[in-house]
N, C-alpha and C positions, 0 to 999 in steps of 0.2 A: 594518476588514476582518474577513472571520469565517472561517472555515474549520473543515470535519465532517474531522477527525482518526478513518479507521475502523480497526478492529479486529476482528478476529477473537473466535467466541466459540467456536471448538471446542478442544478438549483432549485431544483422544487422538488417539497417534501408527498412525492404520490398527489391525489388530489385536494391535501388538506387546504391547502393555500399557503401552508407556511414556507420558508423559505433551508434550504438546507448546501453541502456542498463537502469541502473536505473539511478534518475536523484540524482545528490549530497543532495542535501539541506534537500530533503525527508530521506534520510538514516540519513545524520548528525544532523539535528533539533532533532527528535523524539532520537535518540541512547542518546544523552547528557543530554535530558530532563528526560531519564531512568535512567542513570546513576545517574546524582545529587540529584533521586531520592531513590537509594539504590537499584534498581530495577537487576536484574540479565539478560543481552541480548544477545539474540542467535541469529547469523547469519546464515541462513535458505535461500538455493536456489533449484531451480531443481535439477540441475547437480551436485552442491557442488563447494568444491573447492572454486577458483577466480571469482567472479561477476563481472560482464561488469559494467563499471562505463560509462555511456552517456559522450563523450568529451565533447559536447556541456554544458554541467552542471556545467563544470571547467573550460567557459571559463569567464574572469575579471568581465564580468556585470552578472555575474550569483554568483558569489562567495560573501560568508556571513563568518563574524566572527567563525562562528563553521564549516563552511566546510571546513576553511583555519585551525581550529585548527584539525579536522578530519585527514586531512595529513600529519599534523606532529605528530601525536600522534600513537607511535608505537602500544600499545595492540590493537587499533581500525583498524587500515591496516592490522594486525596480524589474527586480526577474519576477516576483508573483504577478506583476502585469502585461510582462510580455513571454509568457510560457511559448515556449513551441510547439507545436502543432505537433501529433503522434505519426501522422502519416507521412511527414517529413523528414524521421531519422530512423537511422538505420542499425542496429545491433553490433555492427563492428565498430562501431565509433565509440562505444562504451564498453567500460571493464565489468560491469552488473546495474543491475535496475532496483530501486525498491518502488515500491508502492505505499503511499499515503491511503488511511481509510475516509470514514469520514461515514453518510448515507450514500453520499451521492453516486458514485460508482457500482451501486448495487444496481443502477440504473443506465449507463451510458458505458461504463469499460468493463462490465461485466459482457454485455453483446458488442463489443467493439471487436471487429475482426482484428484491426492491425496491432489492438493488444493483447489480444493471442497467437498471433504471428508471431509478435515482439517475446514474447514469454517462452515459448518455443522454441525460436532462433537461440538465445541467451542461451539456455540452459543445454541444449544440444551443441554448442559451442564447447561447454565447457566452462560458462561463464555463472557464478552464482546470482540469484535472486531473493529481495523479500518483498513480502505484503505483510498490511499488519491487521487488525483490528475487521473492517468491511472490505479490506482489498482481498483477502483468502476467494471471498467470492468472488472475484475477476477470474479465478481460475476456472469457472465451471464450464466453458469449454473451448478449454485448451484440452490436445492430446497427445500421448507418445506418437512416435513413427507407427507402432503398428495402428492405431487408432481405439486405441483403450483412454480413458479419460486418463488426464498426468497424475490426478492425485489420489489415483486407483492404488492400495497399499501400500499409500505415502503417510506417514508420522506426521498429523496437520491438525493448525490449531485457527482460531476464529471469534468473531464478535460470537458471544455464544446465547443459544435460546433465551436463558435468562436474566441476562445482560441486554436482552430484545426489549422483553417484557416489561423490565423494571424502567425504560424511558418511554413505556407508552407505543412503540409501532412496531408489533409483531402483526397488523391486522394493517400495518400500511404499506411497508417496505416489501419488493417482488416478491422476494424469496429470503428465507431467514439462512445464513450462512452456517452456522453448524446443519442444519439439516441438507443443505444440499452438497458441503464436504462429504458430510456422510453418504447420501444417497451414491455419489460420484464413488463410494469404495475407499475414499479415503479412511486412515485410522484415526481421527477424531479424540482431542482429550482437550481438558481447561482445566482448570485451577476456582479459585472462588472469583464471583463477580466483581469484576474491576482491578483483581491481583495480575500485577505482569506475570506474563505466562510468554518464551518461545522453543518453538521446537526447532530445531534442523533435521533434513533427512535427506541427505544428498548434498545436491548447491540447493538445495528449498528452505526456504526461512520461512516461517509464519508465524505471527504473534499475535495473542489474544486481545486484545484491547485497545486504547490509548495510552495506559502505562507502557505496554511492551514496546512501543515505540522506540523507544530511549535503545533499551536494549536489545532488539531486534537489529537497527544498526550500528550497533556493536558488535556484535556476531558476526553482521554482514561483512564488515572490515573485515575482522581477523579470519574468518571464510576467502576470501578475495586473497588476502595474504597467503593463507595456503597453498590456492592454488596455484598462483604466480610464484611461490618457491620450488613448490611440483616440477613446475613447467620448467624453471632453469638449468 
């Protein structure tokens, strides 16, 4: 099994000056839970290269057992510096995508054409996907075949308003992702701020937070597994 592991490649938090990108725990949770599962992971950004790691992500009350082993762990810092470019791979080379959140992709793979190509191809394949936390927004526009937004009354979850508010950039970030799930016709729910929260509806994963990370590619697996026993 193969999976395009994406990431964000922007860096700057709006015009505050501060510095932002994807957030650790979402990269580390999901990469480890691939790994121990035999799973083969591609690190996948716009630009390529080096991904912006969010400071904020790394700093003590943010850190977990696997993002402290994430940085010591040379092959895993070795592919976060040489991610592959998105407009270099192609959907049949992979078994499903997840998506890492972070801020940063509210900014760069939210209007990213080839990652709404990329999320399109996937799941019209047949192939399942997650986003978790800020990557829900990479969906907004993506579309079915007839040209309805994808997560037009789709069961979808998200970094949520109040989970905006309480770190301060509801008044920085484009668009705040529960509102514009919504707006898109998606069916919209969360849990309490910061509780893992994921839904599936279809091959769609999406999970509320940095917690749901963990378990969001969990799902994912045993999603991917389904299918490919279907298929047999």
């Amino acid at each position: 099994m193969k999976v395009a592991l994406i990431l964000t490649s922007h860096d700057e938090l709006g015009t505050t000056g501060r510095k932002t990108g994807f957030w650790l725990e979402e990269l580390a949770a999901p990469y480890y839970l691939f790994k121990n599962a035999g799973v083969d992971v591609v690190l996948v950004s716009p630009k390529g290269g080096q991904a912006p790691l969010d400071p904020k992500s790394n700093e003590p009350g943010f850190q977990t057992d696997l993002t402290r082993r994430f940085e010591t762990d040379a092959e895993a810092m070795a592919a976060l510096a040489n991610t592959v470019r998105l407009d270099s791979i192609s959907a049949d080379d992979f078994d499903t995508v997840f998506y890492a959140g972070g801020h940063g992709p509210l900014w760069d793979l939210a209007e990213d054409e080839h990652s709404a190509r990329l999320i399109e191809t996937i799941l019209r394949a047949g192939k399942p996907l997650a986003l978790v936390c800020h990557a829900p927004g990479v969906l907004r526009h993506t579309t079915n075949p007839d040209g309805t937004p994808l997560v037009e009354g789709k069961k979808v979850t998200g970094f949520t308003n109040s989970e905006e508010a309480a770190v301060g950039l509801t008044e920085v970030v484009p668009f705040l992702v529960e509102d514009e799930l919504t707006r898109l016709g998606g069916i919209y729910s969360k849990v309490g701020d910061w509780e893992p929260y994921v839904l599936q509806d279809g091959l769609l994963i999406t999970g509320q937070n940095p917690a749901s990370s963990g378990p969001a590619a969990d799902r994912l697996l045993e999603l991917v597994d389904e299918v490919n026993r279907a298929r047999a």
